[in-house]
Each structure stands twice: as structure tokens, then as C-alpha cells.
Residue frames as qw, qx, qy, qz and C-alpha x, y, z in Angstrom:
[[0.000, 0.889, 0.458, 0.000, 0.00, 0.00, 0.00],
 [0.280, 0.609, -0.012, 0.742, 1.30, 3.40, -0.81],
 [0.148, -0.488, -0.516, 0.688, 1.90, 5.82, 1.94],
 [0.205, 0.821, 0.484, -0.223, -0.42, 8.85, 1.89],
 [0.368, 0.627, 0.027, 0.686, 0.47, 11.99, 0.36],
 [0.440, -0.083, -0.263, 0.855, 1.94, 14.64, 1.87],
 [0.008, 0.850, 0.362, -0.383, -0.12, 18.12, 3.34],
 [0.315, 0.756, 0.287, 0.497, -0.26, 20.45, 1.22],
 [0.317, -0.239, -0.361, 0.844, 1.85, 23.39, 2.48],
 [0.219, 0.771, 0.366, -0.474, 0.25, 26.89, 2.82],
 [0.048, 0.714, -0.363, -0.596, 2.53, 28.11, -0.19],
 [0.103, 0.200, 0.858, 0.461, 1.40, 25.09, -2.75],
 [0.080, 0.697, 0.699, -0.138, -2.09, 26.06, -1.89],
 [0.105, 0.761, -0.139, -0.625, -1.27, 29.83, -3.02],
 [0.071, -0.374, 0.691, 0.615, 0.49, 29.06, -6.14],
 [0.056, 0.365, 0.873, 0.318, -2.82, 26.99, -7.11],
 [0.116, 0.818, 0.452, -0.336, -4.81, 30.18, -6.41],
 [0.174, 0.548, -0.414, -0.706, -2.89, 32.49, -8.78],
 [0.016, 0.070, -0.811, -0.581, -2.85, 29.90, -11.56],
 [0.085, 0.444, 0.891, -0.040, -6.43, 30.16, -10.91],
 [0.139, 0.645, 0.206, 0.723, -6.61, 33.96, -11.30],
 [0.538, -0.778, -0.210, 0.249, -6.78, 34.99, -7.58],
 [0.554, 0.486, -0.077, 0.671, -4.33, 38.07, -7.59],
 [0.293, -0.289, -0.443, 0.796, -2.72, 40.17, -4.54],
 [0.153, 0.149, 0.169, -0.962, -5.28, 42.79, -3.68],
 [0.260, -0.237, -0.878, -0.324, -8.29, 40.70, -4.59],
 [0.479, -0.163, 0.375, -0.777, -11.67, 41.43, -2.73],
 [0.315, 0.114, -0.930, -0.151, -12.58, 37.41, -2.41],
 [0.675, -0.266, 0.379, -0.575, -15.87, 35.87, -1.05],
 [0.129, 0.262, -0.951, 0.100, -14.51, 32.31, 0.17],
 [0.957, -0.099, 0.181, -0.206, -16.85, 28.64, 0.05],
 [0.141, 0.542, -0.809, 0.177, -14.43, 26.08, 0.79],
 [0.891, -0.354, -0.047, -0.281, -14.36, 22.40, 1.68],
 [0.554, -0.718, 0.417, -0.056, -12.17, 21.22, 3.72],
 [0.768, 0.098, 0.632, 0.035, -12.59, 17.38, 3.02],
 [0.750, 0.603, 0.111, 0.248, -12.21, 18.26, -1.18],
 [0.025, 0.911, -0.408, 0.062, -9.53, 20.66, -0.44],
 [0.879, -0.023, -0.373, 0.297, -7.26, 17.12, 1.18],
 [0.719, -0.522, -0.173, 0.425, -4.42, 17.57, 3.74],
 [0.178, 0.804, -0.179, 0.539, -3.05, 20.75, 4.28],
 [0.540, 0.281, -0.317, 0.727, -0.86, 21.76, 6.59],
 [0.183, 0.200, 0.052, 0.961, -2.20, 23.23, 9.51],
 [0.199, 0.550, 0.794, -0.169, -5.49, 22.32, 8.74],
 [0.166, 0.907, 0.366, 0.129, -8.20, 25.33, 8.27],
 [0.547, -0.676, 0.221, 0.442, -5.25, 27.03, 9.76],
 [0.243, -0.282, 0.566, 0.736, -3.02, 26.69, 6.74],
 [0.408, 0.397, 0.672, 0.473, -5.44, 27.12, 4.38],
 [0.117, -0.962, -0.247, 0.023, -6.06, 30.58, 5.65],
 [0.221, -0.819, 0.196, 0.492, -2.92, 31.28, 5.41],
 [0.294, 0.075, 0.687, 0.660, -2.79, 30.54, 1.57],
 [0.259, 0.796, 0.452, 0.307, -5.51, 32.56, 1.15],
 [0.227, -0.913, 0.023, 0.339, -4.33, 35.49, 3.25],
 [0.451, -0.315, 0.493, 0.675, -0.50, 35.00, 1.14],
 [0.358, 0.488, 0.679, 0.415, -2.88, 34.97, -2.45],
 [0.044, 0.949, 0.285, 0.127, -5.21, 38.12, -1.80],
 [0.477, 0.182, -0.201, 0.836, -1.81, 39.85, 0.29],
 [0.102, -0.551, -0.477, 0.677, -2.05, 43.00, 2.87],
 [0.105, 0.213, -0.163, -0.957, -4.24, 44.84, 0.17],
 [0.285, -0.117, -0.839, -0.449, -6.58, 42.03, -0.28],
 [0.462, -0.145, 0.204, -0.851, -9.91, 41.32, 1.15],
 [0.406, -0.327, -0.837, -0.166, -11.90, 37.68, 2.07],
 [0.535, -0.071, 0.061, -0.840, -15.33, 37.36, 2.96],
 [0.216, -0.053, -0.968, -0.113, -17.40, 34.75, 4.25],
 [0.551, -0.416, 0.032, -0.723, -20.65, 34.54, 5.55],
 [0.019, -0.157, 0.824, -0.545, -20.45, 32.65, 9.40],
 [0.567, -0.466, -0.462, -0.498, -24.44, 32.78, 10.50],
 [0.290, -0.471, 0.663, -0.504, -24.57, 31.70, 14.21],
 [0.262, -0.183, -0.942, 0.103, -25.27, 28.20, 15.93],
 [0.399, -0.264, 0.277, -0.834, -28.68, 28.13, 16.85],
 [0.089, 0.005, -0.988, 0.128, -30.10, 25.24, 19.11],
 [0.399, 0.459, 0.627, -0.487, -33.74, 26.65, 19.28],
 [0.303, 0.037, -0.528, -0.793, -34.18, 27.22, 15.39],
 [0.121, -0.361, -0.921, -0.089, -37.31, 24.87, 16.42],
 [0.074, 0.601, 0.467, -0.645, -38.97, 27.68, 18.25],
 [0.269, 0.363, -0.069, -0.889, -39.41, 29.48, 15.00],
 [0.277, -0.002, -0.629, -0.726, -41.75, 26.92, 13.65],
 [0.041, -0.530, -0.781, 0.327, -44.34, 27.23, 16.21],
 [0.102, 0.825, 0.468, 0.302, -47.02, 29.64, 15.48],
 [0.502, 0.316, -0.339, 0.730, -45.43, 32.91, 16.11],
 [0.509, -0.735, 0.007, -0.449, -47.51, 34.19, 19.20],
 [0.848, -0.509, -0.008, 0.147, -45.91, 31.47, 21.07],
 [0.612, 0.605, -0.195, 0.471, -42.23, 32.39, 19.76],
 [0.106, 0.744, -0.355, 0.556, -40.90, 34.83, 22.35],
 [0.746, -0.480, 0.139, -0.441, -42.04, 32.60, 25.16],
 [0.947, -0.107, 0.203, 0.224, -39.94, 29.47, 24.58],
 [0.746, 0.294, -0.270, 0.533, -36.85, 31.59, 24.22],
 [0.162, -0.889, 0.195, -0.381, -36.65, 33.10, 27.20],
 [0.774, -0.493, 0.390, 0.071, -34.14, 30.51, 28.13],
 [0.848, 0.336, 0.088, 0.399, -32.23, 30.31, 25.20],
 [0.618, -0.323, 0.172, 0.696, -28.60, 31.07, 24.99],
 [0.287, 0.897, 0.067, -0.330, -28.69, 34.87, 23.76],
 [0.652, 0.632, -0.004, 0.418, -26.59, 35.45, 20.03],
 [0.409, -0.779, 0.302, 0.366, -22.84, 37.20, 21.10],
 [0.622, 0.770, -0.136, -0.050, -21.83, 38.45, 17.80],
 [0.029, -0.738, 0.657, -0.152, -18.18, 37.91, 19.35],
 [0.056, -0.345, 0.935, -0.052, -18.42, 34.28, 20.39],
 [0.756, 0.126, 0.609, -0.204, -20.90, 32.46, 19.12],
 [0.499, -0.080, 0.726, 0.467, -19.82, 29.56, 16.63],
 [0.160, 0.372, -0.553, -0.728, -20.19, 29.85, 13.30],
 [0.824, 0.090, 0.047, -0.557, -23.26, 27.89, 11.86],
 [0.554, -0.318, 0.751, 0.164, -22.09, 24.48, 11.57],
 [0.688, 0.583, 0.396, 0.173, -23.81, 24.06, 7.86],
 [0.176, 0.968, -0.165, -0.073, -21.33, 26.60, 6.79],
 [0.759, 0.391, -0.382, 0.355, -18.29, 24.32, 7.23],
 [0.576, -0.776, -0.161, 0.198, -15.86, 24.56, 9.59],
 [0.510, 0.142, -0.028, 0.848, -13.05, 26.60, 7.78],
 [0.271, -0.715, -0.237, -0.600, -16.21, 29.60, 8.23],
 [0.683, -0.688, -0.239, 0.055, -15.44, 28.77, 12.23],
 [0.695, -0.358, 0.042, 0.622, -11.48, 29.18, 12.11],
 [0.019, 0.584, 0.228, 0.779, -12.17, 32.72, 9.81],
 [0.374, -0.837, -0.212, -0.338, -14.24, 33.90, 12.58],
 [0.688, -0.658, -0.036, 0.303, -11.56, 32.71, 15.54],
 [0.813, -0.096, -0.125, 0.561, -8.83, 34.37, 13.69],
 [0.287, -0.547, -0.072, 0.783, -7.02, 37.30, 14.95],
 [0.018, -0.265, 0.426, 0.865, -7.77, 40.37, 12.46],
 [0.011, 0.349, 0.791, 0.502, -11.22, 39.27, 11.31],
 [0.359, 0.004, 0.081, -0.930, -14.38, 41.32, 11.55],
 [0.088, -0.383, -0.906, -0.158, -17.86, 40.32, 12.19],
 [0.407, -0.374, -0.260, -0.792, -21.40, 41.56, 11.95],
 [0.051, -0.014, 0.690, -0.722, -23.43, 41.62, 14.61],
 [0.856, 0.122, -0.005, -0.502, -26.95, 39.27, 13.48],
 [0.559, -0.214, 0.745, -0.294, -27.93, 36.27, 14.39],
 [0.758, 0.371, 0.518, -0.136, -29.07, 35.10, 11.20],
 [0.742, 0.608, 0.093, 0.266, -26.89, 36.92, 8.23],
 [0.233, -0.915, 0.240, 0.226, -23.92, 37.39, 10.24],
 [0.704, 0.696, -0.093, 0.104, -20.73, 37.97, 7.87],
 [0.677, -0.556, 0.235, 0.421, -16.90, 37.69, 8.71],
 [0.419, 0.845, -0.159, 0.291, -14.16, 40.08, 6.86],
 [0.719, -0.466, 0.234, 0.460, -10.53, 40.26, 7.35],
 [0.508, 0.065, 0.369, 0.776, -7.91, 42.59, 4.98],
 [0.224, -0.088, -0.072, 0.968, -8.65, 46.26, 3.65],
 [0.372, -0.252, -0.313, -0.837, -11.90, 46.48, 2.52],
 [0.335, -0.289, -0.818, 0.367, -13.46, 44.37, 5.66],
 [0.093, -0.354, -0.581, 0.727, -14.85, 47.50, 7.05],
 [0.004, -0.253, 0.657, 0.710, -16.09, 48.44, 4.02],
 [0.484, -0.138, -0.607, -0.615, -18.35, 46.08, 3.28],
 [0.293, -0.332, -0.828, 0.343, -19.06, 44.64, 7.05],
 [0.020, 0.053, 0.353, -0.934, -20.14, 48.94, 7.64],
 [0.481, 0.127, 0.202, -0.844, -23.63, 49.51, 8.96],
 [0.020, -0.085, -0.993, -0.080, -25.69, 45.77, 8.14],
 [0.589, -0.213, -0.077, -0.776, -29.47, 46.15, 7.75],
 [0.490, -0.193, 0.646, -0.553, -31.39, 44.26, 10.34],
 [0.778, 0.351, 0.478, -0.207, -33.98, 43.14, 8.02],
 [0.745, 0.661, 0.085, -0.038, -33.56, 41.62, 4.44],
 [0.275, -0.753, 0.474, 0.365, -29.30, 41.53, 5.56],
 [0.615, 0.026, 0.701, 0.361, -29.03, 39.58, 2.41],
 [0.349, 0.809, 0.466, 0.086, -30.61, 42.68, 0.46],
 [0.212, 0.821, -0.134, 0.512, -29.82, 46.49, -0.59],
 [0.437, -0.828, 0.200, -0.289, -27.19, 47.37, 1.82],
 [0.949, -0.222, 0.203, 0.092, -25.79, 44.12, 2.66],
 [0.268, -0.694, 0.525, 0.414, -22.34, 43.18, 2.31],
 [0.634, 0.269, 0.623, 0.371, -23.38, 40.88, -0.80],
 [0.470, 0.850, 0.084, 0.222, -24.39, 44.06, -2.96],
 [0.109, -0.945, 0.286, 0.117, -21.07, 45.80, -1.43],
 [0.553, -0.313, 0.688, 0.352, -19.02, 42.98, -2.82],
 [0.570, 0.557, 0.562, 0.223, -20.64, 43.22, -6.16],
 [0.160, 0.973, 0.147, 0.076, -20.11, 46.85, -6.09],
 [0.520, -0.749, 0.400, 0.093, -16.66, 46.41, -5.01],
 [0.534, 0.654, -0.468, -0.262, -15.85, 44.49, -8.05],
 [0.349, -0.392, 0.849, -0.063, -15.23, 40.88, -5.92],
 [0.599, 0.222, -0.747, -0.182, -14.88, 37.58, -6.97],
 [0.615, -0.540, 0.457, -0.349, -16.02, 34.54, -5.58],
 [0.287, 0.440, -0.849, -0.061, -14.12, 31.72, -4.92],
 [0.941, -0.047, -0.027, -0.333, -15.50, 27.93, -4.43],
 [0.072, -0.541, 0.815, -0.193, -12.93, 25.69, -3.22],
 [0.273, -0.073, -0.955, -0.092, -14.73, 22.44, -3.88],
 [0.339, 0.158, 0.451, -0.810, -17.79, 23.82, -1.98],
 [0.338, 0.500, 0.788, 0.120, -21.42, 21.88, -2.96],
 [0.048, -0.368, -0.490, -0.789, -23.13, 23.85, -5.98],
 [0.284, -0.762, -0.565, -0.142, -25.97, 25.01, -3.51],
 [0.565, -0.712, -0.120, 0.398, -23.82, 26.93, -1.32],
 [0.324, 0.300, 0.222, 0.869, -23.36, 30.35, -3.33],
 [0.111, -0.676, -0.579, 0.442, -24.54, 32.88, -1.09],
 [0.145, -0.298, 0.247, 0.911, -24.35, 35.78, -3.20],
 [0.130, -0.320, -0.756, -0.556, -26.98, 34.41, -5.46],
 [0.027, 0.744, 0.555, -0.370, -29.72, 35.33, -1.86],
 [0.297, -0.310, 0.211, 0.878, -28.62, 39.25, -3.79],
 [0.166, -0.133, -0.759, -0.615, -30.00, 37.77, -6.75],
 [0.126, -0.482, -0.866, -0.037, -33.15, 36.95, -5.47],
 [0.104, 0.604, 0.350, -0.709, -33.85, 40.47, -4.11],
 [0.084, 0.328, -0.343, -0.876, -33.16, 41.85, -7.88],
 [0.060, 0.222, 0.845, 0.483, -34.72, 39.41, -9.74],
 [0.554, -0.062, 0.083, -0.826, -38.61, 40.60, -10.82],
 [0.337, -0.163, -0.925, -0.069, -40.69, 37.92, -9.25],
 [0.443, -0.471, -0.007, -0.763, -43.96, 38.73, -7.94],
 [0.789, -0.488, 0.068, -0.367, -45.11, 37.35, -4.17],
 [0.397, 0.362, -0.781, 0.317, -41.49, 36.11, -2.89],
 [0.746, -0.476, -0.447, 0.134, -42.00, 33.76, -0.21],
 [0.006, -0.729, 0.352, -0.587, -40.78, 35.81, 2.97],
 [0.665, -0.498, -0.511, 0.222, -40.36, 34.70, 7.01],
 [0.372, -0.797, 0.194, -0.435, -40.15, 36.12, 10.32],
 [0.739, 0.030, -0.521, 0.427, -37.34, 34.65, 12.70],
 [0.521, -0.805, 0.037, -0.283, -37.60, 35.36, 16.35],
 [0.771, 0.118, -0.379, 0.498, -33.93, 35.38, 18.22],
 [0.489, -0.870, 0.009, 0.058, -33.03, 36.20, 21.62],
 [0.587, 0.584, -0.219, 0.517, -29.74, 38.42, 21.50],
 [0.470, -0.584, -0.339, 0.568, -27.48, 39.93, 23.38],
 [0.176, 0.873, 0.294, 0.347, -28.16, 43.62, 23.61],
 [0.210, 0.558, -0.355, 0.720, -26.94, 46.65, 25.29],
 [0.379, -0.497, 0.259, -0.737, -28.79, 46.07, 28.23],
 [0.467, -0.290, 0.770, -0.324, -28.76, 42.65, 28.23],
 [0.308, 0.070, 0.916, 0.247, -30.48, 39.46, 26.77],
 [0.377, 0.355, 0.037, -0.855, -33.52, 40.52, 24.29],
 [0.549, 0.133, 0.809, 0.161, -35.64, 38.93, 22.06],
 [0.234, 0.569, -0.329, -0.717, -36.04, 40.40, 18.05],
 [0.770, 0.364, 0.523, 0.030, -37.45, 39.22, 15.01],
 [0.131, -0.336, 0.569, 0.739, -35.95, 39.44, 11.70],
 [0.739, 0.475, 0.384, -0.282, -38.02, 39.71, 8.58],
 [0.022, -0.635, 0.594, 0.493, -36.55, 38.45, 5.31],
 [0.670, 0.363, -0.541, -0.357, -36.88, 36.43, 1.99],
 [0.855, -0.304, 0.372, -0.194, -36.85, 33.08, 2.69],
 [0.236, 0.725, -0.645, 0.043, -33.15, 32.40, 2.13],
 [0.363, -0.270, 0.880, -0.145, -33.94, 28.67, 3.86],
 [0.535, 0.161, 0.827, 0.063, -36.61, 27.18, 0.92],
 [0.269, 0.251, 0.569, 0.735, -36.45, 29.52, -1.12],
 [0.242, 0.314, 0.188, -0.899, -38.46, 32.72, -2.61],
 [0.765, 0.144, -0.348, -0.522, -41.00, 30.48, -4.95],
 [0.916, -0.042, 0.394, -0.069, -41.56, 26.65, -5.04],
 [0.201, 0.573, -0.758, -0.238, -39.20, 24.80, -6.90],
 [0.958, -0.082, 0.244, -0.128, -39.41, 21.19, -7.86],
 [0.973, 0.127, -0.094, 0.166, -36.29, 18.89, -7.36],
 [0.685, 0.063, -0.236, 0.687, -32.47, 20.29, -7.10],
 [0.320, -0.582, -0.138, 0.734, -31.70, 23.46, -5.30],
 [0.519, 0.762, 0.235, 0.306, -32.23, 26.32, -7.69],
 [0.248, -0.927, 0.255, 0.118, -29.29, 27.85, -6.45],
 [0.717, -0.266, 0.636, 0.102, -27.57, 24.71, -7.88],
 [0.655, 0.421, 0.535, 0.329, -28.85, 24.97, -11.30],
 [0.329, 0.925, -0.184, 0.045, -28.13, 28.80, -12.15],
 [0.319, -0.705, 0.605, 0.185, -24.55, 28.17, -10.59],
 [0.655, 0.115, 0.679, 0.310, -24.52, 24.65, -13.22],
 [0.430, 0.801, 0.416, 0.022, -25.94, 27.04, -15.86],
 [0.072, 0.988, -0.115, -0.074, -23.65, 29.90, -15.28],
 [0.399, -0.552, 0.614, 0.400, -20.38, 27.93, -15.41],
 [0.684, 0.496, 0.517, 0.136, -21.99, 25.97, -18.64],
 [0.159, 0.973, 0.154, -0.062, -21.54, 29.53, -20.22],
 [0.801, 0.076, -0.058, 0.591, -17.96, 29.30, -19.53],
 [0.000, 0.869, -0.213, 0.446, -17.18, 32.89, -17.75],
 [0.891, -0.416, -0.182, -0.027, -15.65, 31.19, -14.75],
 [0.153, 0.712, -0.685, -0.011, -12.23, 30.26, -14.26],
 [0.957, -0.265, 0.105, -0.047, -12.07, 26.60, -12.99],
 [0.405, 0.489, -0.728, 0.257, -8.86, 24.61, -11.93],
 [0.817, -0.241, -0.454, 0.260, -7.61, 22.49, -9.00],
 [0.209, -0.715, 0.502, -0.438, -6.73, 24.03, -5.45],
 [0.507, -0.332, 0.712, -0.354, -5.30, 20.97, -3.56],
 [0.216, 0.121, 0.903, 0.351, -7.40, 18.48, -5.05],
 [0.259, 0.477, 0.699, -0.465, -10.33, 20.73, -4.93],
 [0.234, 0.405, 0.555, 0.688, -12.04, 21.64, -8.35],
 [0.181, -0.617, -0.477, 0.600, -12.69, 24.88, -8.07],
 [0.100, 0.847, 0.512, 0.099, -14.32, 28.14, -9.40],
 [0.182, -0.300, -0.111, 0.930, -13.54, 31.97, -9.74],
 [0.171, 0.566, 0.688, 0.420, -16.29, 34.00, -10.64],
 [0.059, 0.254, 0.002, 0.966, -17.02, 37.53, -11.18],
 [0.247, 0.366, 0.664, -0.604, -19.85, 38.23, -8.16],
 [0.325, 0.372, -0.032, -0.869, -21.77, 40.74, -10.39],
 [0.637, 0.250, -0.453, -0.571, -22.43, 38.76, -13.39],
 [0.241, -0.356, -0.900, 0.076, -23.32, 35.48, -11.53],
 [0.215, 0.404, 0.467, -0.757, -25.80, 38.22, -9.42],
 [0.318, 0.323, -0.218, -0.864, -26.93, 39.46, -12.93],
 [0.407, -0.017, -0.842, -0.353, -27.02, 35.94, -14.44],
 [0.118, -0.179, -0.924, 0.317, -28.76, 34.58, -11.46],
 [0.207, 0.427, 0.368, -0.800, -31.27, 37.42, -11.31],
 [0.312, 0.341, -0.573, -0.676, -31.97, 37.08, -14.87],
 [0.379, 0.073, -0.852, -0.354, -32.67, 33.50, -14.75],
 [0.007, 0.317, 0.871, -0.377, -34.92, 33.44, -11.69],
 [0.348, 0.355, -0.127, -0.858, -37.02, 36.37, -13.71],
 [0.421, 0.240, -0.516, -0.706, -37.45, 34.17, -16.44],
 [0.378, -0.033, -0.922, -0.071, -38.37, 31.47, -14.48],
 [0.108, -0.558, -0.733, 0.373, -40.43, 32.46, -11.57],
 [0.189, 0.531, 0.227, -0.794, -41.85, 36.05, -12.79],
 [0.575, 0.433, 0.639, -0.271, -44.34, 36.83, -14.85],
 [0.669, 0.383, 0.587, 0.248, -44.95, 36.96, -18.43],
 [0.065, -0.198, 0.200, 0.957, -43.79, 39.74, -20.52],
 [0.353, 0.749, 0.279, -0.485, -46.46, 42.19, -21.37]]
């Protein structure tokens, strides 16, 4: 039996981001798997520090963290009863609570390392690190944080790129962006009730927002976040190569936003007049 391979150091794992088009001063929103990425060095560790060497001290990654929450059950009781069955829940602490665990855990070791930024919401909270961090983390709308404001349109408007690191085809968060633009009449919306921590102590707030967890229409069968991202590399604007072993992706935010907005028009809104 062969012995494994060797970890990837942090400086192979750069050199396979340039030859992917990643370039010093980059403004980068990072999906990553670990497990496709293989052995690095380090761990999430070194692979943060092959992105941090790629983008350099003029560059910019972005990820989006959310928070662990162990009552998400409370928000699918009728919502009168909502505020009542979390007055014992552990209160959101934009500073230390984990990172959603559906998010991966390289999205946890971003958040613990030194020099990153985070938003403060329990439900579209965002981690930044490098020059434009404050930038696009400044001032977060409460509601709809995946809408006008948000740090997804300030990364579009910022001219970033995102990168996919072997990350599943559903998990393109930029595309929620899309969904505000697209015209589609009667998006599906929710209310989410979360007890935070405030200035004065534990509280309990609701968030209203597209419904960024089954979507803003029915859909039958794959993720439709799955098929514009299959659609939009089809098209061949991408880049694609190999980080590690992970096949991976570079893609201009905007025009996946545009494509993505485009193609949920033409599919969920209504007939041209």
C-alpha cells in the first residue's frame, strides 16, 4: 500500500490560487471544503494562510459565518408562542458564538482568527478580514441583511470575486442578492424570532426576510441555487482549476448576481407584457 500523500503546504495552496486567477489585492468571497480541499498543513489554519498570502495586505476575504442556533425549532411554532420558549435560550454574542455548523468549519477558524471582523446578526452574520473588511461589514441592515445594503451588494459593487474551493453547488450565497433583484412577484418571505445579546442585556427580536432557507417560490427537485450556478459555469465565464485536489471556481460576483437574477425572472416572474 502506498503511503499517503503529503499536506499540502500553505505556499502550494497559493500558487494553485494564482494559476487560478486569484491576484494580490483581490476582494474574495470564500466557500471552501475542507474534506475536497485534502491535507493541508495546519489544517483550516493553513489554508487561511494561503488565502491570506494569495489576496496579500491589500486584499480582502469574505465569508458569511451565520450563528449556531439550538432553538431554530422555536421558530416553527405559530409565532404568538415564539418569544415565550426563548426566554431561556442562549442569547446570540456576535463575538463568540460559533459559526453555523452548515457553513463548514473553515467559516469557524475565519471567525476565531485574529484580524477578522464580524457583523453583529444572528441570522446573516458575515466575517471580513484585509482592507476592505470594514467596508463592506459597515452599517448591516437588520432586516432583508441579504438585500440592498448588505455586504453581498457591497461585494458586487466592489468588483469581488467569488471563490469555491470544492464547496457543494448550492452553497453560493451571493446568489440570496439575486433573489432580491430578480422581478418575481409574491417572494416567499419569514419572520425569525432570536433572543440576542443587547446593550442592556439578553432581548428577544425578530428578523423579517426572503426566505433564504426554501427559497423565494416553489421549486421542484435540485436546489435552484444549484442549477443557475450549473448554468452559469456551462456559459464558460468562470475560471475553474484544481486548489489541492479541490475543483474549483472563480467567478465575477456581479455577473453570476446578474445571471442569477436574470434566470430566476425568467423562471419564476411573470410573463412579458
Amino acid at each position: 500500500m502506498s503511503p499517503p500523500p503529503s499536506p499540502a503546504r500553505p505556499t502550494d495552496l497559493a500558487r494553485d490560487l494564482f494559476q487560478l486567477g486569484v491576484r494580490a489585492g483581490d476582494t474574495l468571497m470564500i466557500h471552501a471544503s475542507l474534506r475536497a480541499i485534502g491535507p493541508a498543513e495546519g489544517g483550516a489554519r493553513g489554508v487561511l494562510d494561503a488565502l491570506d498570502e494569495a489576496v496579500g495586505d491589500d486584499g480582502t476575504l469574505l465569508m458569511v459565518l451565520g450563528a449556531r442556533d439550538d432553538w431554530a425549532w422555536v421558530n416553527e411554532l405559530p409565532e404568538g408562542e415564539r418569544a415565550a420558549r426563548l426566554a431561556d435560550a442562549e442569547p446570540f454574542d456576535a463575538q463568540r458564538t460559533p459559526a453555523e455548523p452548515e457553513v463548514g468549519h473553515l467559516a469557524e477558524a475565519f471567525r476565531q482568527r485574529p484580524g477578522t471582523r464580524v457583523t453583529d446578526h444572528p441570522e446573516g452574520r458575515f466575517g471580513a478580514r484585509g482592507a476592505r473588511a470594514e467596508e463592506l461589514l459597515r452599517d448591516p441592515p437588520w432586516h432583508d441583511y441579504y438585500g440592498p445594503g448588505s455586504p453581498l451588494e457591497r461585494l458586487c459593487q466592489a468588483g469581488g470575486r467569488v471563490l469555491r474551493l470544492g464547496a457543494d453547488p448550492n452553497t453560493t450565497t451571493v446568489l440570496h442578492w439575486a433573489e432580491y433583484l430578480a422581478d418575481v412577484p409574491n417572494k416567499r418571505r419569514v419572520r425569525r424570532y432570536r433572543r440576542v445579546l443587547g446593550d442592556a442585556g439578553p432581548e428577544i427580536r425578530y428578523v423579517d426576510c426572503l426566505d433564504d432557507s426554501e427559497g423565494i417560490v416553489d421549486w421542484p427537485g435540485e436546489d435552484y441555487f444549484a442549477r443557475i450556478l450549473q448554468d452559469y459555469l456551462a456559459t464558460g465565464r468562470a475560471r475553474r482549476g484544481t486548489v489541492g485536489r479541490a475543483p474549483s471556481e472563480l467567478i465575477e460576483a456581479a455577473d453570476l448576481v446578474e445571471f442569477g437574477a436574470a434566470w430566476m425572472t425568467d423562471r419564476f416572474g411573470t410573463p412579458c407584457r
